[in-house]
VOLO-250856 format. One record per residue: residue in three letters; z, x, y of N, C-alpha, C in turn. Coordinates in steps of 0.02 Angstrom, whole numbers, plus 50000, padded with zeros to 5 digits. Each point is the difference from the previous one (the first is absolute). Layout:
N
ALAZXYZXYZXY/...
***
This chain:
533
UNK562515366557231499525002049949499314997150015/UNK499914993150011499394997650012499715002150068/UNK500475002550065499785003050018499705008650015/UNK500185001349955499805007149970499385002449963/UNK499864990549966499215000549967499614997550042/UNK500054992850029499795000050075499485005250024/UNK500595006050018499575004450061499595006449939/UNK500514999649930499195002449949499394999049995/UNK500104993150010499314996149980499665001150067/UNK500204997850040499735002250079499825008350010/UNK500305005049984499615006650010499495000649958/UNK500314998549911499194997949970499594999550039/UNK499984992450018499355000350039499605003150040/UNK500415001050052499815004950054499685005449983/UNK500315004649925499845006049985499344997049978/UNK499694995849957499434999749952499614995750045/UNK500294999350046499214996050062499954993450008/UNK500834999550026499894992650031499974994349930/UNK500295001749963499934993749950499394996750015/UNK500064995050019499604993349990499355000950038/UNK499755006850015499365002450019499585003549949/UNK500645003849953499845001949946499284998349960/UNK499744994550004499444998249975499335000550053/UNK500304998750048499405003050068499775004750000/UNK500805005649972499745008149991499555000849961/UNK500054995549928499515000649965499224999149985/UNK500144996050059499134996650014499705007350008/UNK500395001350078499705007350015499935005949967/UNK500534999249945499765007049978499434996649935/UNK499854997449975499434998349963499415000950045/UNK500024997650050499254998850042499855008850000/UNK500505002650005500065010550021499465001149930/UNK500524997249943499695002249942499334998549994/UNK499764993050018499334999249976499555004450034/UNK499975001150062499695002950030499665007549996/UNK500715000749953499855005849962499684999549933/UNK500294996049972499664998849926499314998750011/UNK499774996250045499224997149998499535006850058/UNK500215003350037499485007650006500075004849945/UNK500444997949938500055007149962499274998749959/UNK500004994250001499284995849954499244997950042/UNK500304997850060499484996450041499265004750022/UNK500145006949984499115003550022499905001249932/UNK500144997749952499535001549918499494995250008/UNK500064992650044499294998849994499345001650053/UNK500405004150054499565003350053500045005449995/UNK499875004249928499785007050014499284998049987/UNK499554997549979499284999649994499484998650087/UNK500564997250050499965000150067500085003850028/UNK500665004149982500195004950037499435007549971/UNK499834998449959499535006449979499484999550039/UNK499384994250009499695000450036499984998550047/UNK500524999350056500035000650074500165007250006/UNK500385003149983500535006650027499525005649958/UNK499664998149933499725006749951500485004649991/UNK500614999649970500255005849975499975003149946/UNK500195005949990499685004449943500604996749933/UNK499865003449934500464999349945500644999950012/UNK499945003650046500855005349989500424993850056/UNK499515001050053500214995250058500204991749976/UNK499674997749967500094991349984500554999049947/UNK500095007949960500555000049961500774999850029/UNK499815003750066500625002050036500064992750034/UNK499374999150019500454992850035500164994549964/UNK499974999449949500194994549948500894999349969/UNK499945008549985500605003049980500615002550051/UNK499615001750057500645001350039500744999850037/UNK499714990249983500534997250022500454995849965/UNK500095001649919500354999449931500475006450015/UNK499445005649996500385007250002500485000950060/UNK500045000950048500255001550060500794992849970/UNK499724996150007500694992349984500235003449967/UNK500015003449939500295001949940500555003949993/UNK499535005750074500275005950017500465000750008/UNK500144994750063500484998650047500604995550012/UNK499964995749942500524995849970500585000350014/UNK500185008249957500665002849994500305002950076/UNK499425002250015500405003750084500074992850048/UNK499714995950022499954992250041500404997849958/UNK500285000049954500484995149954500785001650032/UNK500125009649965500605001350036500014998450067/UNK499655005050040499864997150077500264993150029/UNK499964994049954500174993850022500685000750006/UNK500505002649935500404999949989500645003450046/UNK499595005450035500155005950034499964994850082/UNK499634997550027499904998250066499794994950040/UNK500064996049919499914992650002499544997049957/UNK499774993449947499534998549974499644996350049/UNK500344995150031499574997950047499585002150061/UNK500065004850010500045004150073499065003749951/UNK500405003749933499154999849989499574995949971/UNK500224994849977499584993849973499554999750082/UNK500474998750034499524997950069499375005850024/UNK500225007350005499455004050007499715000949951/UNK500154996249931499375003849973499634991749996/UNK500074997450032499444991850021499775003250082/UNK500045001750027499865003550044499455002549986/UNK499975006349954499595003849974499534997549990/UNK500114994849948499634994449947499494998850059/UNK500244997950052499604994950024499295004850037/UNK500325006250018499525002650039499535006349964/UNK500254999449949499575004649936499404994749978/UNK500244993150015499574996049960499454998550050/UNK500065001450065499524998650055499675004849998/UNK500185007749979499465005249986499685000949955/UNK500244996449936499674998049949499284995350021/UNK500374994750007499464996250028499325002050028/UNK500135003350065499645003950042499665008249993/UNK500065001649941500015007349985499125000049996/UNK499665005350037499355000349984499865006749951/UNK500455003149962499705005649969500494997749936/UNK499705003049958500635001449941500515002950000/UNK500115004850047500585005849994500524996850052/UNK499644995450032500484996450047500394994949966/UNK499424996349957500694996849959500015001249934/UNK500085004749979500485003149951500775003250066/UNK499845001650040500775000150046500364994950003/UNK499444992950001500364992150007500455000049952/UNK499525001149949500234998149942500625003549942/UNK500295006650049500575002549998500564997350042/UNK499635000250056500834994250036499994994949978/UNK499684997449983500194992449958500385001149951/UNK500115003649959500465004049940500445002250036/UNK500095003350049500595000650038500484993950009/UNK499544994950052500444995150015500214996349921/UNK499524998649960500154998549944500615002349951/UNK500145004650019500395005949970500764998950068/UNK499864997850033500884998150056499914991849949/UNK499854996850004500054992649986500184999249936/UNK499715002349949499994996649945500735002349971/UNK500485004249997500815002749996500374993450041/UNK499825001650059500294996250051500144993249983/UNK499354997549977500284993149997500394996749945/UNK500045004649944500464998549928500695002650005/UNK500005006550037500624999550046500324996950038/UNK499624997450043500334995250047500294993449954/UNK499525000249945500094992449961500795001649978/UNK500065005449964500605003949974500724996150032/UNK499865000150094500505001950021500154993250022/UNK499474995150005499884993850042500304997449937/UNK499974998349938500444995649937500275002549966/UNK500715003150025500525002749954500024995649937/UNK500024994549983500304996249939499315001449965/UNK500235002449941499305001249942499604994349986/UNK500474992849985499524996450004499514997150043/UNK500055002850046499614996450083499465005249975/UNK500245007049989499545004049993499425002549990/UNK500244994249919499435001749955499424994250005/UNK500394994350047499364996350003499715000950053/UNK500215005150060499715004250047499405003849998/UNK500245005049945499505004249943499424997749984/UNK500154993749961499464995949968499614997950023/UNK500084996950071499604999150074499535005850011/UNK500455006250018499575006350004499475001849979/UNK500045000949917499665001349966499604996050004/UNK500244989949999499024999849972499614998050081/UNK500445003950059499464998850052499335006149982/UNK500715006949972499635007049974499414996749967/UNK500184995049947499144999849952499574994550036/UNK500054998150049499484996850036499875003150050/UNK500195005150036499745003850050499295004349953/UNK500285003049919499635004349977499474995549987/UNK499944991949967499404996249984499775000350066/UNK500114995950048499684995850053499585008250029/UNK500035005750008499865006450022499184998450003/UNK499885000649917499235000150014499484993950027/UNK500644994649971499484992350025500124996350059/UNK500295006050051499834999750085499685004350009/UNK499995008349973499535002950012499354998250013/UNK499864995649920499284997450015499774994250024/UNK500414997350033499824991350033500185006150068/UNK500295004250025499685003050073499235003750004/UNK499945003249913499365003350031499504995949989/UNK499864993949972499694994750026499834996350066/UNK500605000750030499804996350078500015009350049/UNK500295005349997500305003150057499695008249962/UNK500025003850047499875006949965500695002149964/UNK499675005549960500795003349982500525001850023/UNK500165001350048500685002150038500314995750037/UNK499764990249968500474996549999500645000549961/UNK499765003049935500564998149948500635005950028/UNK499965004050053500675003350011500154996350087/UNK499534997950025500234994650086500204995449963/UNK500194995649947500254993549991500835002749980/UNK500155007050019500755002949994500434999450067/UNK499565001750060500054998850060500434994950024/UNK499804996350003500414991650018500554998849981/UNK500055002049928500564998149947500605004450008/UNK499815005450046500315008650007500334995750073/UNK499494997950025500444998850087500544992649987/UNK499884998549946500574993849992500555002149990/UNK499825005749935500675002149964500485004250058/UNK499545004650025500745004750048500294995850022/UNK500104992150056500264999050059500614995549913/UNK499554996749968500444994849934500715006149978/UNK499705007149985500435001949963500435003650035/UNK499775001750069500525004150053500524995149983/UNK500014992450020500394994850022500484998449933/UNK499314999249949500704997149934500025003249951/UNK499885007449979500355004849967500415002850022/UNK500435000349921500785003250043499935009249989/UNK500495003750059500005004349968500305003549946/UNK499925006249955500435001049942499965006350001/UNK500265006149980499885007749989500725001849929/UNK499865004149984500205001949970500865003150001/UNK500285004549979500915001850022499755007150045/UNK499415002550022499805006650035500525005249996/UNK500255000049946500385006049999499615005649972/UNK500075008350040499675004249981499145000250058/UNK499825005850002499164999550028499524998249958/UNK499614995450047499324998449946499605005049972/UNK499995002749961499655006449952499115000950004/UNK499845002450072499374998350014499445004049954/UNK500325005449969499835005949964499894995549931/UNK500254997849980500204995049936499254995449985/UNK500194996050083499364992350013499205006349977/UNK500055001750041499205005450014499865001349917/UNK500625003849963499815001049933499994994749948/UNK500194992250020499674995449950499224998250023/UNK499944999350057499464998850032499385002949970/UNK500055007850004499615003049977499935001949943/UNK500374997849952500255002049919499504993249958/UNK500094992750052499904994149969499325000950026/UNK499685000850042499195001050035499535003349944/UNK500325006249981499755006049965499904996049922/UNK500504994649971500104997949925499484993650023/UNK500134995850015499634996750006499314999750030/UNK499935006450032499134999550036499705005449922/UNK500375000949947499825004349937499864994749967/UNK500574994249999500064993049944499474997950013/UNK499744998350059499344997950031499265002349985/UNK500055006250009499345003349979499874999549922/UNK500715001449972499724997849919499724992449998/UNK500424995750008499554992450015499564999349998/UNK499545004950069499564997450014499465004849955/UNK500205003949969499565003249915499765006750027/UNK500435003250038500075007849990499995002349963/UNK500125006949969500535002449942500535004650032/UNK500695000049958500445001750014499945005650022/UNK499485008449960500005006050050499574999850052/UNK499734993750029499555001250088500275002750034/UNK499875001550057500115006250030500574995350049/UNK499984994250008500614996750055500444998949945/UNK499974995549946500494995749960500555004049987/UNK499745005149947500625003149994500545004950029/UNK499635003350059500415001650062500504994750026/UNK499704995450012500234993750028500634997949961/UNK500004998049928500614997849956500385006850005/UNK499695005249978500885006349995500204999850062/UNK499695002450061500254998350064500304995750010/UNK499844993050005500364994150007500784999949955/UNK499815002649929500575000249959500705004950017/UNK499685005350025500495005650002500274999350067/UNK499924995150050500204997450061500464993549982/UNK499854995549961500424996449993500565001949948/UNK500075003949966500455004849967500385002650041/UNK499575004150041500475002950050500534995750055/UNK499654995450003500354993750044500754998249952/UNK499794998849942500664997949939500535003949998/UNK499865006250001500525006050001500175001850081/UNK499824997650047500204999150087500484995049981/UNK499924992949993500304995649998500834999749968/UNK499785004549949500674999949945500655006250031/UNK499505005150054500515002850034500514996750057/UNK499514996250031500005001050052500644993050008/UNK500494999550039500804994850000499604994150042/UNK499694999950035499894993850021499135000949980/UNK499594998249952499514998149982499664995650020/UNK499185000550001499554994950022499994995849966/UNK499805000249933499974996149934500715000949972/UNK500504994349977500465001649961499785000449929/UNK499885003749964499855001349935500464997649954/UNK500594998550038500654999349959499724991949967/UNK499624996650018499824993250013499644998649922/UNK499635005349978499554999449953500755002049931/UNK500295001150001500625000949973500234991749971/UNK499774995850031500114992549977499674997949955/UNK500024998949931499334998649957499644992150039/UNK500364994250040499394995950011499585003750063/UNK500245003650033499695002850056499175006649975/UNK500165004649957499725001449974499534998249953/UNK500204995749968499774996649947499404995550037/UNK500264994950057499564996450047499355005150020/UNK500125004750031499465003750030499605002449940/UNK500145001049935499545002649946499604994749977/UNK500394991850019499364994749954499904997650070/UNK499805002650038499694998850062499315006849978/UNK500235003149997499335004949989499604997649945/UNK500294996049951499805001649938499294993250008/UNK500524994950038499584992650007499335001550051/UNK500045004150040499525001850048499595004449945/UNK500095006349992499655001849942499444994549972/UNK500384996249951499564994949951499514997950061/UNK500374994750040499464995750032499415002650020/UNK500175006150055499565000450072499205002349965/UNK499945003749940499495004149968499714994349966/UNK500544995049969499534992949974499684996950067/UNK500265000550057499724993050056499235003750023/UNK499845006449994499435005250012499594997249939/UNK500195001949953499464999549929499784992649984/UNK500634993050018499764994049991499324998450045/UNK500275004050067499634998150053499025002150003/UNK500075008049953499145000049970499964996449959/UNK500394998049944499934994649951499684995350027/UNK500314996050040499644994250036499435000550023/UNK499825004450050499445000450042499565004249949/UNK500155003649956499395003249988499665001449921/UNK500524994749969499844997749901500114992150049/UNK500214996750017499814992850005499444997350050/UNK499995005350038499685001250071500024992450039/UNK500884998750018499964999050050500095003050074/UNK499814995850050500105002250064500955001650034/UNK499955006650064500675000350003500454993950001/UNK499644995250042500464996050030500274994349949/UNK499655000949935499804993749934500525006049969/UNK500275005849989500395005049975500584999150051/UNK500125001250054500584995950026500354995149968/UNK499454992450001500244995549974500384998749956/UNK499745004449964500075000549935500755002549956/UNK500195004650071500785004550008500364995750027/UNK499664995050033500894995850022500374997249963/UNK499904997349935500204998549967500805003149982/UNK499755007650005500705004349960500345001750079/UNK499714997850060500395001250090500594993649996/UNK499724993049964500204994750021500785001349947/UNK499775001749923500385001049966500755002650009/UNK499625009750050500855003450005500024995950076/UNK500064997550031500094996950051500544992450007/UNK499744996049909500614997449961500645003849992/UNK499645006049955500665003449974500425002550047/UNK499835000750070500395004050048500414992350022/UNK499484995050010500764995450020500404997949951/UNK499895000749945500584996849939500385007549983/UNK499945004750042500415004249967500445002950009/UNK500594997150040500515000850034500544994449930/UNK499624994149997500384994849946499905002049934/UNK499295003849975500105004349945500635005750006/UNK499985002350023500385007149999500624998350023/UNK500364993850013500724997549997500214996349923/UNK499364997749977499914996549916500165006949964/UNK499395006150001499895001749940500495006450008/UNK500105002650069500065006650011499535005449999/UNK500045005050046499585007249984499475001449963/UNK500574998749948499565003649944499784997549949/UNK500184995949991499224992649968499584999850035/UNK500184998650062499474997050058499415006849999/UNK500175006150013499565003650012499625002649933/UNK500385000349930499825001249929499484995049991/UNK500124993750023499524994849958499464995550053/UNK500075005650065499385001050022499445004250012/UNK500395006949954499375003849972499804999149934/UNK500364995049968499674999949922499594992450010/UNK499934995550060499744994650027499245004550022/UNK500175004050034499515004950033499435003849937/UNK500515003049939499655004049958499534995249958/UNK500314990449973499724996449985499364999850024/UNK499964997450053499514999350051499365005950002/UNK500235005150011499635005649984499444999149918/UNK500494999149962499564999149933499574994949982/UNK500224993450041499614995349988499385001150025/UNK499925003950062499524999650036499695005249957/UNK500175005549947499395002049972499544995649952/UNK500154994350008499554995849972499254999050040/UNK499975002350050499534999350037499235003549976/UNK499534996850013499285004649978499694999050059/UNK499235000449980499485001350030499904994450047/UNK500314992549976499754992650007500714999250041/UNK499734995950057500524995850040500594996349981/UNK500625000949984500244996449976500554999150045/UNK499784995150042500704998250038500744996650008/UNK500054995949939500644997349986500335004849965/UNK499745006049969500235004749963500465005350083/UNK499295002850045500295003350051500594995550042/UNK499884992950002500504997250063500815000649966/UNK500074998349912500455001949976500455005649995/UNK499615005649987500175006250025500065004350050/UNK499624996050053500205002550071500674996250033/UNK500054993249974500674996250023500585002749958/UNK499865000949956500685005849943500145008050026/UNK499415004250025500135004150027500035002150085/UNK500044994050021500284999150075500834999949997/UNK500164994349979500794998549975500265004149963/UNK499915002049944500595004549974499985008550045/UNK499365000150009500005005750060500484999750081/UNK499884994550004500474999650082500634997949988/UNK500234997149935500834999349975499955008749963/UNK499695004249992500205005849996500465005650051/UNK499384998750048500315001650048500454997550074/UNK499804992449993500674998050017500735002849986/UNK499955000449940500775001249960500245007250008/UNK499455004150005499945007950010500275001650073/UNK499514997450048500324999850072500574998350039/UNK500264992049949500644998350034500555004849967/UNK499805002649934500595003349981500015005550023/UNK499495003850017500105008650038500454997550082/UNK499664995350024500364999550072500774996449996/UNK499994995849949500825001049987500475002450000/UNK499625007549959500425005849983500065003750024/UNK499545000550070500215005050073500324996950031/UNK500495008250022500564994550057499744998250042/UNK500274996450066499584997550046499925004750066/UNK500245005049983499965006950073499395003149960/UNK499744998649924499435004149989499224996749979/UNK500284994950056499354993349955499465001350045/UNK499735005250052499385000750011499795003849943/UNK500475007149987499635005649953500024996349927/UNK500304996549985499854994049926499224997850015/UNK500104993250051499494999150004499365003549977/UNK499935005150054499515008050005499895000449942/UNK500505002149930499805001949955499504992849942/UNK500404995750018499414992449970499455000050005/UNK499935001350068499385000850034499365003349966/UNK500655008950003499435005449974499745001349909/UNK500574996250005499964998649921499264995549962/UNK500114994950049499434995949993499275004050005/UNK500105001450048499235004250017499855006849946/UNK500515000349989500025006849948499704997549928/UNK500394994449990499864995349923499224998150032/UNK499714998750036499454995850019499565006049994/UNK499915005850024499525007150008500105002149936/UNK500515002149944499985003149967499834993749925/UNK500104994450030499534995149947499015000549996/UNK499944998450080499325002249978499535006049982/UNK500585005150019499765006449943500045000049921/UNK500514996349984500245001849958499564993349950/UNK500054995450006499324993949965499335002350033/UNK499925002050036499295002849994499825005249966/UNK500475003249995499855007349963499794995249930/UNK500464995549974499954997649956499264996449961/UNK499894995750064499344995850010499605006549978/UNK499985002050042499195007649995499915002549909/UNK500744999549999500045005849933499524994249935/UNK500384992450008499724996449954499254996250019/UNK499795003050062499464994850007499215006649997/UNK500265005550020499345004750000499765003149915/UNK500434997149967499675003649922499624995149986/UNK499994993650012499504995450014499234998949992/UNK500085004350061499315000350034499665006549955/UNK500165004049951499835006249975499314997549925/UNK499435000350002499465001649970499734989950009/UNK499814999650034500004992850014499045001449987/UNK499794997349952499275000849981499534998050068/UNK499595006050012499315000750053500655002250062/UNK500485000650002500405004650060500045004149990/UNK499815005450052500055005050012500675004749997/UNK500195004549979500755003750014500314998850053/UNK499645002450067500115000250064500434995350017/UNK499204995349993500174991250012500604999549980/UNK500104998249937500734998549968500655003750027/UNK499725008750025500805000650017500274997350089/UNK499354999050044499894998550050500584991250002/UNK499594995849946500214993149982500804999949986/UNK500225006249967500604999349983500605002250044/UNK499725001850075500475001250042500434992250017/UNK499504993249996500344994750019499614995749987/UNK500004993649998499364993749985499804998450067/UNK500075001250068499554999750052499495004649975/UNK499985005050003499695005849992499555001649933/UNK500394994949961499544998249930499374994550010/UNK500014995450052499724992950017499685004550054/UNK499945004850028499665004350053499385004349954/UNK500325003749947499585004249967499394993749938/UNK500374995949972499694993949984499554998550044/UNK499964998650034499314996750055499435004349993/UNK500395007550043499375006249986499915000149926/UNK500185000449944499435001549937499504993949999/UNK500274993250026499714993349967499745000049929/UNK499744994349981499544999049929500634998249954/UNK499805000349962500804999249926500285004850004/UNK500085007250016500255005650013500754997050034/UNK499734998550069500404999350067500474991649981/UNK499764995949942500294994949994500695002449944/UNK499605004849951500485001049947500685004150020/UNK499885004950069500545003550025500294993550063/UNK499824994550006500544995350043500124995149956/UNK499644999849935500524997149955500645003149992/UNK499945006749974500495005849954500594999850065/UNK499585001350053500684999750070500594996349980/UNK499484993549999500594994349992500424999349959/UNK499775001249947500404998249939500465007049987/UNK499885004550024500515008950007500594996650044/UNK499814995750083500324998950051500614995449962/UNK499694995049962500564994249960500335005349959/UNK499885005549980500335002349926500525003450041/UNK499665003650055500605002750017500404996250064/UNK500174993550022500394995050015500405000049950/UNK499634997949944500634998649957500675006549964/UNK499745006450014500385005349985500284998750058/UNK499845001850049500504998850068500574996349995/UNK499834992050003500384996149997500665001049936/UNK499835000949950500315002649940500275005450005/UNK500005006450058500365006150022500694994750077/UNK499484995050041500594998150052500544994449934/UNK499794998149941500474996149960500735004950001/UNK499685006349958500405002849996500605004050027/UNK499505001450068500575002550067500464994050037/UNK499824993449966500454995050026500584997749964/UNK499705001449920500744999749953500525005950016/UNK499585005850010500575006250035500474998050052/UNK499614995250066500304999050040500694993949985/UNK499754995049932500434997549985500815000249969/UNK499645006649961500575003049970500465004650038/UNK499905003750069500245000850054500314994050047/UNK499954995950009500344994250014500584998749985/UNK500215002949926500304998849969500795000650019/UNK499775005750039500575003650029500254997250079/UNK499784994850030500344996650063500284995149971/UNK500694998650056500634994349968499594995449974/UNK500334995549952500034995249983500074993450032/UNK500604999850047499994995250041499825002050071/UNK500154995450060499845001150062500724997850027/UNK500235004950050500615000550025499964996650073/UNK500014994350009499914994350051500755000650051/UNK500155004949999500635001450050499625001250081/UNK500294998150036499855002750073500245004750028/UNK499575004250039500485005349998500395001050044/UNK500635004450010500405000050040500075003050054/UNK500214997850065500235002350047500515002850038/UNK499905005550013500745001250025500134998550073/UNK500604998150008500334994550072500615006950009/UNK499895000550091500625004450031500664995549980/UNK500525004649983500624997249990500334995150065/UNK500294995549966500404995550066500345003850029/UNK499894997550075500325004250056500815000949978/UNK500314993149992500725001649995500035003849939/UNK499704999149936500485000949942499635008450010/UNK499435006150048499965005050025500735001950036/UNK500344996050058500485002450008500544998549982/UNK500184996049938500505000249960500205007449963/UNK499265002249973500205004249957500095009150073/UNK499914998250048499965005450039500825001350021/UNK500294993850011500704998150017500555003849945/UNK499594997649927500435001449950499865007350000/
***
């Protein structure tokens, strides 16, 4: 008998990567992640460089800003299965490959249209890696509890790749031109292939059935089409422009069509059967829901700061680490939370930690008040990253482990989905409560005012040109419209976070700390015992 568990415990290993490297694996796949997390952020503070070296038009600086969110987004689901189908490791490694040499044309790109191409393979390679490596995590710590403090690692390298993004951006474009901030990928790219050839293990999926290439192409292009629509609303389209809403029914009636492929088809890309689990399902909905709230607040705090307090970016950075350092706590304590509380406390009473947080901060006005913001940015860091801590370990739990790239994939896309269709969806909000505002503001003009009420840059733009008390009384009214409608915002993400709470509701209770099992070929003799008999 003991030798029977013995050689259990010994294939364990072997299967999940060498045991006692297990944590090596992990180094590496975090370093994958950051690398990604910090270019998804790192040119927001070199588009004002990149505009005037390269001069690209509207359309052009939009595309290259956006392109390489969209394209990652795209491609999730098809590079996710794919892993699963022909190895995760095999594409973790080409798509660092990619990484590395998309980022040298980035770097080097002398036109705009050249890198807006960069800046799609970077979403490519971005789009092999980021599945890959939560998969691989999947397969490297069978025992849940190793798991989840695996996870927790993950995640808060995830929220320091997203802080640290802009405040290397701008300590490079201080010393170096712009197309340092994608060559400082380079180096880090030629470490990782030879590190991860050597000490990632490999893993694929049970490959039963053909990979459904017909399938990949139609999420690809289903998720491109919804989200480059989620996007344009964001960025304050309207829904009948002549791209947006082509873009969402298209996108929609493709990923529909993908749902009803899937459900025919005996060996499937996506098991659908999966969302059939209420924590599995349930996980991926307060994963949308928590992205939602945040991503549209981290945009609106961020003019808040710079442009009713008017500080500088890098003094607005500062200012955000607070709530980086926060979920960065919550990701390492939250493997020992979520063995204390379980699921579904853990993730319930870190969106009503989250929704708290949210309200306090509408206490905020016109006047600096920073023990008020550091409070509420340290409350809504933590109950935000024990949100989705709890959200993530429980969806990847609940995929088996032959389907933990396309799990992954869907975390992924989920996220980005909750993240695009938040800042449409609080901005729509912002606009609605902040432009009635600006309407008969004494010695302003109509124009003026409806000009002012597209946004408070543009209000502090049209302000200058009237000057006199005119031009003061419309960058007063800005401001005080901009606070009124923060605080509707914030008071709309309260509410989409108690939703998300009360959805919570529905993942276990406890956490099932079993390891999972392996199956061992039958003993040779007691095989030909029963052949004899």
């Amino acid at each position: 008998m003991s030798g029977t568990t013995t050689a259990a415990a010994a294939l364990r290993r072997r299967t999940a990567g060498a045991g006692a490297n297990r944590w090596v694996v992990l180094v590496v796949l975090c370093v994958s992640l950051l690398l990604v997390a910090v270019d998804a952020t790192v040119l927001h503070v070199a588009v004002p460089a990149v505009t005037e070296d390269l001069k690209p038009g509207g359309m052009e600086l939009l595309w290259i800003v956006d392109v390489y969110p969209l394209v990652c987004a795209s491609l999730l689901i098809l590079f996710g299965t794919l892993g699963d189908r022909i190895g995760r490791r095999r594409v973790l490694l080409l798509g660092y490959a990619l990484f590395g040499v998309a980022s040298g044309l980035a770097a080097l790109a002398g036109s705009a249209q050249v890198l807006i191409v960069a800046r799609a393979l970077l979403g490519v390679g971005g789009a092999m890696i980021m599945p890959a490596t939560l998969s691989i995590l999947r397969q490297v710590f069978p025992d849940r509890r190793e798991r989840a403090l695996a996870i927790g690692i993950w995640s808060a390298v995830a929220a320091v790749g997203a802080a640290i993004g802009p405040l290397l951006g701008g300590f490079l474009l201080e010393h170096f031109w712009w197309g340092s901030v994608f060559l400082v990928n380079i180096p880090l790219m030629l470490v990782s292939l030879p590190v991860g050839r050597v000490l990632l293990p490999e893993s694929k999926g049970d490959g039963k059935g053909p990979w459904d290439v017909v399938g990949a192409l139609m999420a690809a292009a289903g998720l491109f089409g919804v989200v480059l629509g989620v996007k344009r609303l964001g960025s304050g389209e309207s829904l009948g422009s002549l791209l947006t809403m082509p873009s969402l029914v298209v996108g929609a009636a493709l990923l529909v069509a993908f749902v009803r492929r899937q459900r025919r088809r005996t060996y499937p890309l996506v098991d659908l059967k999966m969302f059939a689990r209420p924590a599995f399902s349930t996980s991926v909905g307060c994963i949308v829901l928590a992205m939602l709230a945040l991503v549209g607040l981290e945009l609106i705090a961020a003019q808040y700061l710079q442009l009713v307090l008017g500080l500088s970016p890098l003094e607005t950075g500062l200012r955000l680490l607070p709530l980086t350092f926060a979920a960065m706590a919550a990701g390492l304590a939250g493997a020992r939370m979520l063995r204390r509380f379980g699921p579904r406390r853990m993730v319930c009473a870190g969106f009503c930690l989250t929704a708290f947080a949210v309200v306090l901060l509408t206490a905020l006005g016109r006047t600096d008040d920073c023990a008020l913001m550091l409070s509420g940015f340290v409350l809504l860091g933590f109950g935000l990253e024990t949100t989705l801590f709890g959200a993530y370990e429980s969806m990847l739990s609940e995929a088996p482990q032959e389907q933990a790239g396309g799990a992954a994939a869907i975390g992924e896309t989920s996220y980005q989905l909750g993240a695009g269709i938040g800042i449409a969806l609080l901005g729509t909000v912002m606009n609605a409560a902040y432009a009635p505002g600006l309407s008969g503001v004494p010695g302003v003009p109509a124009s003026a005012s409806a000009s002012a009420g597209h946004s408070l840059g543009e209000a502090y733009e049209v302000a200058a040109q009237l000057g006199g008390s005119a031009g003061a009384a419309l960058r007063h009214a800005a401001r005080d419209a901009f606070v009124h409608g923060l605080h509707v915002t914030l008071l709309v993400s309260a509410g989409l976070l108690l939703l998300g709470a009360a959805m919570a509701l529905r993942l276990p209770r406890v956490m099932q700390c079993e390891p999972e099992q392996v199956e061992l070929p039958a003993p040779r003799d007691a095989a030909d015992s029963r052949v004899s008999v």
